[in-house]
N, C-alpha and C positions, 0 to 999 in steps of 0.2 A: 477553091481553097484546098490544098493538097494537107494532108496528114500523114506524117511518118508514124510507119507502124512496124513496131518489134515482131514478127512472124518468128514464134516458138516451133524449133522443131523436134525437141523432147521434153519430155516430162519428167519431174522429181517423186519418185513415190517413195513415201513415209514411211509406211508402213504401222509397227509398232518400234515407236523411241523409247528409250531408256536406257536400261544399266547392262552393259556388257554380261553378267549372269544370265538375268530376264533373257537375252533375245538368243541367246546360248540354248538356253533351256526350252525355248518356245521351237527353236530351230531342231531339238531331238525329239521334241512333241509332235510336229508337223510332219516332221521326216518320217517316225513309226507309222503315222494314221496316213499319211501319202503310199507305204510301200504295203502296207493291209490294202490298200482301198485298193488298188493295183491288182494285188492277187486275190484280195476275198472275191472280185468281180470279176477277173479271168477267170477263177474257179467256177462259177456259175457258166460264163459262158459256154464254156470247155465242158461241163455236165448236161448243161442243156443240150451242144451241139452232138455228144457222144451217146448218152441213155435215151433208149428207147423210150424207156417211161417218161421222161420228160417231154417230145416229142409232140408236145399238145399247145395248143393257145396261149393257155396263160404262160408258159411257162417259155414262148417264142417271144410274148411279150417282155419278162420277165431279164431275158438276155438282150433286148434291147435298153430295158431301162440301164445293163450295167454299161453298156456299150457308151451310154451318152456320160451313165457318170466319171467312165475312164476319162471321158474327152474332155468333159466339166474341172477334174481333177488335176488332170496333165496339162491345160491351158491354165490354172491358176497359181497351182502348189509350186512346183520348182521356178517360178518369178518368185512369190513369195519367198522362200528357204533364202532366194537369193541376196536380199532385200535384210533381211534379218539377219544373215550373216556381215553383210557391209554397212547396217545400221542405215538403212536407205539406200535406193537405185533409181539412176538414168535407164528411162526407157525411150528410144526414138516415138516420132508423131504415128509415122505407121505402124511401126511395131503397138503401139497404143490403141490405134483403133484397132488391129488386128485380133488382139486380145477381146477386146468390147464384142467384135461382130463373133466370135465363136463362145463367147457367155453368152451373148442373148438368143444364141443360134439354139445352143445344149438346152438353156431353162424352156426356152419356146416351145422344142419338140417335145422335153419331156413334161412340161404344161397339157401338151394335147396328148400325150402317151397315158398320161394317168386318168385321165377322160376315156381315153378306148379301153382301158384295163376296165374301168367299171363298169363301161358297159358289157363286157366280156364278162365280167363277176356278175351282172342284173339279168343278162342271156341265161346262162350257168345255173342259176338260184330258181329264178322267175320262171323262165320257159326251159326247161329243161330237156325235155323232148322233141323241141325245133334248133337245140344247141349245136348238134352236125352243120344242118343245112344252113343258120346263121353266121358262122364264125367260120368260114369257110378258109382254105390257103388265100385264094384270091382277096376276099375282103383281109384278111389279117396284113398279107405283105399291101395291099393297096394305101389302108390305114395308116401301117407304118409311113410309106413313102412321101404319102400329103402331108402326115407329121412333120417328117424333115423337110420335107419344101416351104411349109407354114413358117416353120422356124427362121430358117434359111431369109426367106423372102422378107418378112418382118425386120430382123436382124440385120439383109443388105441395105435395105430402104432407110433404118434410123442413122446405121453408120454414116452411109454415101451422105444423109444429110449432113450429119454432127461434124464432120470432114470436113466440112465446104464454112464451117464456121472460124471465125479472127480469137487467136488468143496471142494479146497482146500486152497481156500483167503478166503474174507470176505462172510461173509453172510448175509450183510446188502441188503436188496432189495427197492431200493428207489421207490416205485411204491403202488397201492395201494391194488393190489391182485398177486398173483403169473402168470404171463403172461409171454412168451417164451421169449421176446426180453429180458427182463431184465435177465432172470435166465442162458441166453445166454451168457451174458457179465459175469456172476460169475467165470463159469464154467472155469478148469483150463485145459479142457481135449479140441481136436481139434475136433473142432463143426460142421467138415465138413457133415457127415451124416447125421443131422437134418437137416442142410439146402439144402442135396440132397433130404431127404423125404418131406421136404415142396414143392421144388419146383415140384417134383417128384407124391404128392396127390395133394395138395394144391393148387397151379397154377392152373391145371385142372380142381377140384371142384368146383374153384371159376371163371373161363373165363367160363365155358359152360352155368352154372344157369345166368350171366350176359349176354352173346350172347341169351340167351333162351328172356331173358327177352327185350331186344331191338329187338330181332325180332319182337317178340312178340306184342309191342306197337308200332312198323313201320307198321304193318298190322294192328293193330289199326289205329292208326292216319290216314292212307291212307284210308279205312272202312268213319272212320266217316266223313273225307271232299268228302267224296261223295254222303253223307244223302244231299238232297237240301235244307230242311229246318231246320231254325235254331232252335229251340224247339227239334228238331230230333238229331242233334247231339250235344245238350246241354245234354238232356237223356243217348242218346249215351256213352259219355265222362263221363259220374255221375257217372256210375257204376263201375268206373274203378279209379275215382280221389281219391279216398281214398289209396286205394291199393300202387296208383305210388307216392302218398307222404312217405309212409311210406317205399317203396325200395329207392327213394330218401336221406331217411335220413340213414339208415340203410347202404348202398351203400357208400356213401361220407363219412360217419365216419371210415365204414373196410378200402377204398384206401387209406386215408388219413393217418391212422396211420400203416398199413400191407404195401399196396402196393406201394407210392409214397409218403411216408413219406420227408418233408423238412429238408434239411441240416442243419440249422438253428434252429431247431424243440428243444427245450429245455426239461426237464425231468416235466416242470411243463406244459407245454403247453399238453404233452404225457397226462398226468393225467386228465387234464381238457376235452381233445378228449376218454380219456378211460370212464369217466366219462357219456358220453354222448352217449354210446352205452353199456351199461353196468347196469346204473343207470338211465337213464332218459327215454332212447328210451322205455323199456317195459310199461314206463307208459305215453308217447306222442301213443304208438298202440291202446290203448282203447279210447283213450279222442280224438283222431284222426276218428275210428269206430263208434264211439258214436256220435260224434258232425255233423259227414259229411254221414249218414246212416240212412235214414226215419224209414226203416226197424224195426232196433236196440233200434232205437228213440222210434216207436209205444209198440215195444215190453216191453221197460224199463216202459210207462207209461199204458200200459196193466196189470203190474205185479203188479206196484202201485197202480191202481185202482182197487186189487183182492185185495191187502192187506190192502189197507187203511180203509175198517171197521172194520179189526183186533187189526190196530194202538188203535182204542179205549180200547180195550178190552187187550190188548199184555202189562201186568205189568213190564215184562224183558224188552221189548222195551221203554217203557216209561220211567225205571228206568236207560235205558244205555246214552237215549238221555239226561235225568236230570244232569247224571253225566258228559257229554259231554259238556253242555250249562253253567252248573255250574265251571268247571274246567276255560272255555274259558272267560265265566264271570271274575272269580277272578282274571284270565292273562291280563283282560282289562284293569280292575282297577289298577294293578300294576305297567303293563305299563307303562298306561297314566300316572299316577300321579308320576314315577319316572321320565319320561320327562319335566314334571311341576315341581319338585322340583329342578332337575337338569338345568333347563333355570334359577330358580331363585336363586339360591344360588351358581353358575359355572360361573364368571364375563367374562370368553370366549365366552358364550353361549346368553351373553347381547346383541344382534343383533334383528334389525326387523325380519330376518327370525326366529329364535329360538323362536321369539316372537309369531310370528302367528302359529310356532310348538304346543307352550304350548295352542294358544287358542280354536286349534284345538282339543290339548287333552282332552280340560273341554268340547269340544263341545261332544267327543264321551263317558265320564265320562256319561254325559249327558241322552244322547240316549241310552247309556247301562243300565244304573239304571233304565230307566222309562220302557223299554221292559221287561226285561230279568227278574227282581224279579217275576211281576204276571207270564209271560211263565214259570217259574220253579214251581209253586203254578197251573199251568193246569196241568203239567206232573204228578206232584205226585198224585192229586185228579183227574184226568179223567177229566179233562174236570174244568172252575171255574166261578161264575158268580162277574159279573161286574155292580155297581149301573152305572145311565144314567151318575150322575156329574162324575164321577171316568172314565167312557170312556171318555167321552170327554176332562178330564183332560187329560186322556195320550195320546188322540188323539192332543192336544194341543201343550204339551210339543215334543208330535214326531214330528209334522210338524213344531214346531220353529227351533229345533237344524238341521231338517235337512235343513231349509231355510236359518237359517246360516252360516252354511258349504258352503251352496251352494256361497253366497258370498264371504264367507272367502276363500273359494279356487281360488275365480277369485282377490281377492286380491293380493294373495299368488303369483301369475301368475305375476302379476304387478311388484312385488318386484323382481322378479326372471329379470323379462324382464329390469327394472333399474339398475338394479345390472350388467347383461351382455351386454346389448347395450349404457347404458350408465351411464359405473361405475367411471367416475370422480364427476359428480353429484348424486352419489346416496345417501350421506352423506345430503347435501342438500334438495332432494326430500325427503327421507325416513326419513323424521326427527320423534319423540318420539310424536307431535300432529298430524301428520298425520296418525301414525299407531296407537295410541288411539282412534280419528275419524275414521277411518275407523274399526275397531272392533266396536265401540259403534254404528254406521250406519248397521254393517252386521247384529248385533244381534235385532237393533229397527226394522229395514227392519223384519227377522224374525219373531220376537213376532207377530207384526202389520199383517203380512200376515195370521199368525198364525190363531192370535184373532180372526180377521173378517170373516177367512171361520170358526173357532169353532163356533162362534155366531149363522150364520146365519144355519148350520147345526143343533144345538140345539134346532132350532124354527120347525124345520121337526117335523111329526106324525110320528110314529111308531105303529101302529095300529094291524100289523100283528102276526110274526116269529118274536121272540126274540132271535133266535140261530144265532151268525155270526159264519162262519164257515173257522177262521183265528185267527191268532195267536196272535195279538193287536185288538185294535181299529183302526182301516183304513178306508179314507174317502171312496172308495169304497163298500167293503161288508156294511159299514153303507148305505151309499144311496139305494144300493139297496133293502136292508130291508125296508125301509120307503116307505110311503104310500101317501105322501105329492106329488108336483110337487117340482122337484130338480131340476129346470130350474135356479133358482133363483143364487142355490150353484155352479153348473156348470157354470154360468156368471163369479160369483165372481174368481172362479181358473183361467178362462181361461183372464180377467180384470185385475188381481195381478199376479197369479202366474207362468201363459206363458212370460208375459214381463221380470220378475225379470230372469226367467231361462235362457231367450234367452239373456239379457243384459251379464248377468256372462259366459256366455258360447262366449257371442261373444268375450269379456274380454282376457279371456284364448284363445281362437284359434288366436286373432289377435295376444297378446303376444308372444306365442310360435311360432308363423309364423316370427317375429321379430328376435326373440332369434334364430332360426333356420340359417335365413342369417346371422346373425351378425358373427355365429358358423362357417357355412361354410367358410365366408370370412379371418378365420384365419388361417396364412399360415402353420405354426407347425400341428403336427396330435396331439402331447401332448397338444397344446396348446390348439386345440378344445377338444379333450378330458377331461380337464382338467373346460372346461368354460361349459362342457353338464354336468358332473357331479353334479355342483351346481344344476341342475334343474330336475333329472333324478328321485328323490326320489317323488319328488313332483310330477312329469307327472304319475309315476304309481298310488298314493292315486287317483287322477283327475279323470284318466282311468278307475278306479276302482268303483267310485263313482259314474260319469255320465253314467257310462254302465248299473247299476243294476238301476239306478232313472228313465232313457230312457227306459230301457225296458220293466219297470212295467209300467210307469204310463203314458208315450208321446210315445212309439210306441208298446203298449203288442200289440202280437201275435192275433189274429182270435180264434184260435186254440188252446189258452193255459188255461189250468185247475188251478182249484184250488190248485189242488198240486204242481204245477209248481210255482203258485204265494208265497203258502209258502216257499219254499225251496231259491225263488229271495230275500222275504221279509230275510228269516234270512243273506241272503249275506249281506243286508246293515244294519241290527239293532244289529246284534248278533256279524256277522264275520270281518265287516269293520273294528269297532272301534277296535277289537281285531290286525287285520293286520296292519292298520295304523301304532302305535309306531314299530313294526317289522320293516318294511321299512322301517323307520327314525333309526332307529339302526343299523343297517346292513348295508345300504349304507351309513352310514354318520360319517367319520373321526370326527368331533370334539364331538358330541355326544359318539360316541366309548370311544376315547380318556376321557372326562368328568365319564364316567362309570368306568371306569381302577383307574382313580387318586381320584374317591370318594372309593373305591372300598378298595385300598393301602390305603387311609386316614384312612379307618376303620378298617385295620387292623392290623396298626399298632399300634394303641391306645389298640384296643384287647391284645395284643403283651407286652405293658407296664402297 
């Protein structure tokens, strides 16, 4: 008896459905952490492969992990973009396994790659004096290579099976790249031999680099609680914290959705966990080496400070960052001012919060006009000169807007904290003269702080070096240029501008410490979740804002250069006011919603 059989020869992937916005927005989200992951891990390689000091074990390792996550990143992310922008995509049947055999190829080696790093960190720790003659070139590149054949070999063995299988239903693949479990479920053929050779390679592949690696850090950890002092096994532990974050995370994403996946476990939850070792994780391995690795650290601002008197001279570079500054410039403006038109003309949107939204958005209008026109007038001329009143102006206008942010956010904190702990009166407290006074006090507050250190800075000599060697006018590089005593001007900050900072910050920590119990205390998990979300948008601007103000100007570094402080300075002049309206968009329903129905308004008139 013969049987007619549909032989599928592509596949439907889903991806993520829904609303033209959503897949808009996931598409510029994907796209940024696609083009980091890219360069934060050529940066690595390219450090590894160039400094001496790098030129050790871990750290050959180290550009091999980026090496597989480029591969892991570049075989998934642009299908994806692709998918999200056409709201789903045909991929042919080989095109499909093609994908499959080089994901399971990437997690395979790097599976056994994080197995050799520990035991290179339990060498390193443990025996530390047979660490030459163990981790030798030969054993390191040997490791490497069985890595990738492991991989490899595992990977062509599942494929060549999964191939040879009938898929004779649909060919929709609800997922976001061609991965086994779903292609499993299509299949009309009986699937027992792929899940013999899973359990058969796989099991094994994956319990021994795991047993490697808790051994591994059990002779660690027993090693360093036996150092007596604690400096010693704070060292100890350093070299190795990096590493066991990133098998940590790496680790608990494969069990979670391979090996002890939840019954419960829905097709979105799947995505959102695929997501997270597929799309995120290659680019949490460099920001993780980079941020927790002196090493990497020294060598990143070695390279900077080989290049940086090229920056002068380098017209491709000045012309890439122009287009860079300009692009994110004109995304600010449009933003913000859609946010501002939208609070005022969206009668949904008539609330004190939406209000202090909008005034936050003129505040970052603001700070983006006064920096970013002359910074684009340096890049294209090499360099541009500034009369004295013209600095001082825009040193003026920077420290009003950002003093009153800095209030207007502890406002902000205020209303959040009324609104959750006590929202029967918040109609009452938050009335239309209270949030007028209190905008017209954050901005007076500002100016007034402003004014009186521009003043008394104006009255300095300047007698020397005319060159500041920074991207505005800032009260710093200014002081330090001057020839005067700035005893005077550093009273005045530390008189105004340490009180106002500490008030508003205390503002905020006491509120959200409020908001925090109120949160806890409700007995629903919807319902807390539901009462965090009103405040969640706003904690990230907060976080965002206080981190780069604190680090530049109340606790910089000992040790940080000048190029450190420009790249801080553009996080808050350039990229803040840029990200702000982002986060008010993306996490904020009625803003969403307000975009969508201005959006239909407009184009339905288009339409008639």
């Amino acid at each position: 008896m013969q049987t007619n059989l549909t032989v599928v020869t592509k596949f439907l992937l889903l991806g993520f459905q829904g609303r033209q916005l959503l897949r808009n927005l996931l598409f510029l989200l994907f796209l940024v952490v696609f083009v980091a992951t890219l360069c934060g891990n050529l940066l690595i390689i390219i450090l590894v492969s160039t400094t001496k000091n790098l030129h050790t074990t871990m750290y050959f390792f180290i550009s091999q992990l980026s090496i597989s996550d480029i591969l892991l990143s570049t075989n998934i992310v642009p299908n994806l973009l692709h998918i999200l922008l056409n709201n789903g995509g045909t991929v042919s049947f080989i095109g499909c396994m093609t994908q499959f055999y080089f994901f399971v190829c990437t997690e395979g080696f790097e599976c056994l790659l994080l197995a050799v790093m520990s035991y290179d960190r339990y060498v390193a720790i443990c025996n530390p004096l047979r660490y030459s003659s163990i981790m030798t070139n030969r054993f390191c590149v040997t490791s490497i290579i069985i890595s990738w054949l492991m991989g490899n070999l595992i990977s062509f063995i599942i494929t060549i099976t999964s191939s040879k299988l009938n898929f004779c239903g649909s060919n929709i693949i609800d997922h976001l790249f061609c991965d086994l479990v779903p292609l499993l479920e299509l299949s009309c053929s009986d699937t027992f031999s792929v899940h013999l050779e899973i359990f058969a390679l796989g099991v094994p592949s994956l319990m021994v680099p795991t047993s490697i690696i808790v051994m591994s850090y059990t002779y660690i950890v027993i090693s360093v609680l036996r150092i007596p002092s604690s400096t010693g096994r704070q060292k100890a532990f350093s070299t190795c914290s990096s590493h066991l974050i990133v098998v940590s995370i790496f680790y608990w994403t494969i069990f979670s959705v391979y090996v002890f996946p939840k019954r419960e476990q829905t097709w979105v939850s799947s995505k959102i966990l695929s997501l997270l070792y597929t799309v995120f994780t290659p680019i949490i391995n460099p920001i993780i080496y980079s941020l927790r690795n002196k090493d990497i650290k020294k060598a990143v601002q070695q390279t900077l400070h080989k290049h940086i008197s090229r920056f002068q001279s380098s017209q491709l570079l000045r012309n890439l960052l122009f287009l860079l500054f300009l692009v994110v410039f004109v995304a600010t403006i449009c933003g913000n001012l859609m946010i501002i038109i939208l609070v005022s003309t969206t009668k949904n949107l008539h609330t004190p919060m939406y209000f202090f939204i909008s005034q936050l958005s003129i505040s970052d209008i603001l700070l983006s006009t006064n920096i970013v026109p002359n910074l684009l007038h340096i890049l294209l001329n090499n360099g541009g000169t500034i009369s004295f009143i013209g600095c001082m102006t825009q040193f003026y206008f920077f420290d009003c807007t950002d003093g009153s942010e800095c209030f207007l956010l502890a406002v902000m904190s205020y209303d959040r904290y009324v609104a959750i702990c006590n929202p029967l009166r918040y109609s009452s407290v938050m009335t239309n003269r209270f949030c007028v006074t209190s905008i017209i006090i954050s901005w007076l507050m500002g100016n007034v702080i402003s004014f009186t250190v521009t003043i008394t800075s104006s009255k300095l000599n300047f007698c020397g070096s005319n060159i500041i060697d920074h991207l505005f006018c800032d009260l710093v590089p200014l002081l330090e240029l001057s020839c005067s005593d700035t005893l005077s001007v550093h009273l005045q900050i530390f008189l105004l501008g340490a009180p106002s900072l500490m008030v508003a910050t205390s503002i905020i920590v006491v509120s959200y410490i409020y908001i925090v119990i109120s949160v806890l205390k409700i007995l629903s998990s919807a319902g807390r979740q539901k009462a965090f979300s009103t405040c969640s948008s706003h904690l990230i601007v907060v976080s965002i804002f206080y981190w780069t103000i604190f680090s530049v100007y109340v606790f910089p570094k000992r040790e940080k250069t000048w190029i450190s402080s420009k790249i801080l300075s553009l996080l808050y002049t350039v990229f803040t006011p840029f990200i702000n309206p982002i986060i008010y968009s993306l996490r904020n329903k009625d803003i969403k919603k307000a975009v969508q129905q201005t959006f239909h308004k407009h184009t339905s008139r288009n339409k008639h």
